[in-house]
Each structure stands twice: as C-alpha cells, then as structure tokens.
N, C-alpha and C positions, 0 to 999 in steps of 0.2 A: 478624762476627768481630772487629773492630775494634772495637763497644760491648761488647764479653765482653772482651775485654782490658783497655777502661779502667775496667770496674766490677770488675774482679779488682785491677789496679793499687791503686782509691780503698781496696777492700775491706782491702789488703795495707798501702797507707799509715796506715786508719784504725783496723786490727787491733788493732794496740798500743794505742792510743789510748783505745780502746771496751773492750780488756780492765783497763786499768789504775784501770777505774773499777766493778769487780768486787770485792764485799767483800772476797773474799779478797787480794784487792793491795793493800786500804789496807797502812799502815804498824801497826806496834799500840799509837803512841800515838793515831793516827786512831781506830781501832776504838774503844779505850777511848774516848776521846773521844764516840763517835759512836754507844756500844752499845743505845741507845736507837730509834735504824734499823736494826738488823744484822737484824731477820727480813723487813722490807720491803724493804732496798736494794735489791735483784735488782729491784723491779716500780718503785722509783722510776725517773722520766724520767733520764737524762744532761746534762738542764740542770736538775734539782733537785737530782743528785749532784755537780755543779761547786758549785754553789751552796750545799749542803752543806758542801764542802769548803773554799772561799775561808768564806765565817764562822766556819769552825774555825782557818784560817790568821788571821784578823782575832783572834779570842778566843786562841787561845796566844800572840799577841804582845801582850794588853793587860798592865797593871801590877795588881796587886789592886785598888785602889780601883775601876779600871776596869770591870774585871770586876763589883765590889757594884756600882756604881751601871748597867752592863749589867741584873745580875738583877734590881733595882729597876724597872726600865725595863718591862723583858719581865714580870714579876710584874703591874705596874699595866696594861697590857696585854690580859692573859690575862681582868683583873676586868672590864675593858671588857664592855659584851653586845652579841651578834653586829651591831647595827643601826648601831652606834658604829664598830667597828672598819671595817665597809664602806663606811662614810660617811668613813672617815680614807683608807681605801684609794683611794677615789674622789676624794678633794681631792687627794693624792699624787700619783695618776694624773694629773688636771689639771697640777700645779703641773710637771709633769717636762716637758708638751706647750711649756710659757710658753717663752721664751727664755732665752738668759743674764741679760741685763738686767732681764729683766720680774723672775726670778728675785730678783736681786741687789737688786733697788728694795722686792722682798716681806720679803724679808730686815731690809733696813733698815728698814722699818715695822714689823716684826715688832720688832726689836732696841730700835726709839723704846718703841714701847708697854711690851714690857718692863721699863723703864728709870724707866717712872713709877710715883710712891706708888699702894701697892693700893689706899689710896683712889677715886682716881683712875680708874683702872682700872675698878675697879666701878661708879661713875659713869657711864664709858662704857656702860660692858655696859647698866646698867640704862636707859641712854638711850635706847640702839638698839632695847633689848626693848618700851618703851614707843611705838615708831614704830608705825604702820599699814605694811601693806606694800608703799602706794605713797608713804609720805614713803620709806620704806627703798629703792624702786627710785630715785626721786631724786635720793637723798642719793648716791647708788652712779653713778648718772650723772655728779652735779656731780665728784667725788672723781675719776670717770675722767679729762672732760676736764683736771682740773688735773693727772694724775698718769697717765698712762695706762698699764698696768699690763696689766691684764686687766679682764675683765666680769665678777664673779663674782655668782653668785645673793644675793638678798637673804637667803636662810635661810643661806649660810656665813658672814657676816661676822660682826662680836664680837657 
C-alpha cells in the first residue's frame, strides 16, 4: 500500500513534467523553431527533448553573426564522413573523462599551437606524420612526463 502511494505521489509530481514535454505544450515559437521533429517528438527519449529544447534556448539567444558562424559549424560537420565524426565523438568523450586541469593545460596547448604561423604548423604535422609509431609512442611518453596531461594514443595526436 505504501509503494502504490509513493509511485502515485512521483507519478503526480512527475505528471506535469512529462506532459510539458508533449508537442503539443511546446510554445509556438518552439514548434516553429523545431518543426523539423514535430512527427518524431512523441518517440524522442525525454533527455533528447530537454536537449532539444536547451539548444533552442542557446540558438534564440545567439546574435546573427552567431547564428552564421553556428550554421557554418554544423554545415562542415554534416560534410564530415561517418568514421570522422565518431573518431571526434570519441576524443570528446575522452577529453570530458580528463579533469579540470588536465582540461585547461589541453586548452592551452591547444591555444599555443594555434597561435603559430601555419607555416609552422604544418611543419609539425608533417613531422609527426613522418615518425614510426614507436618514435610517436615515445615522443608521447617523453611529453607526458614533462606535462602530464593525459596518455593519448599516438594515432590522435597532430
């Protein structure tokens, strides 16, 4: 008696909730917004229809420029082929496991290299590509101990 009362309770707390993420409840600048899902919403999960729905809120608060360099973004994206895009997914994935710091020290290598003539740049790249891939596990060692960061494989680095 007592679990039928607090699953009626959650059900009653969670009612509103669960229904307010029911096409028919968005708003109708959401819909418009969103009309693109309106024949799947019903079979999207409740954490893709939040998620849905905070990107919508992130996108009607951008400025225009925002927005073109958004579509920019998502455009060169899309041109990715599938092998690319799950190989980015998969660094992501890692890179969120790292810490603050490990984070923040990735960032700031990342921000250095940027920072140099493309020259430069391709330099590197072409230097790495020319390693064997146990100078590249080496080179990836020595880098740890001065920087200790993470371990990442020798096929993701520049």
């Amino acid at each position: 008696m007592i679990k039928r009362c607090l699953t009626l309770i959650l059900l009653l707390l969670a009612g509103p909730a669960l229904a307010a993420d029911a096409w028919r409840d968005l708003t109708p600048a959401e819909q418009k917004a969103l009309q693109g899902f309106a024949e799947q919403w019903d079979e999207l999960s409740p954490a893709q229809r939040h998620k849905l729905r905070r990107g919508l809120a992130v996108w009607l608060n951008m400025d225009d420029a925002q927005r073109a360099r958004a579509r920019q973004r998502f455009q060169q994206w899309r041109q990715l082929d599938p092998a690319t895009r799950q190989r980015i997914r998969q660094r992501f994935e890692r890179f969120k496991q790292l810490s603050p710091q490990q984070r923040q020290r990735l960032r700031q290598r990342y921000q250095w290299f940027k920072r140099l003539p493309p020259e430069r740049r391709q330099q590197l790249r072409q230097r790495w590509r020319q390693l064997s891939p146990e100078q590249r596990r080496r080179a990836l060692e020595r880098a740890h101990r001065r920087n200790p960061v993470s371990r990442p494989s020798a096929r993701n680095a520049p």
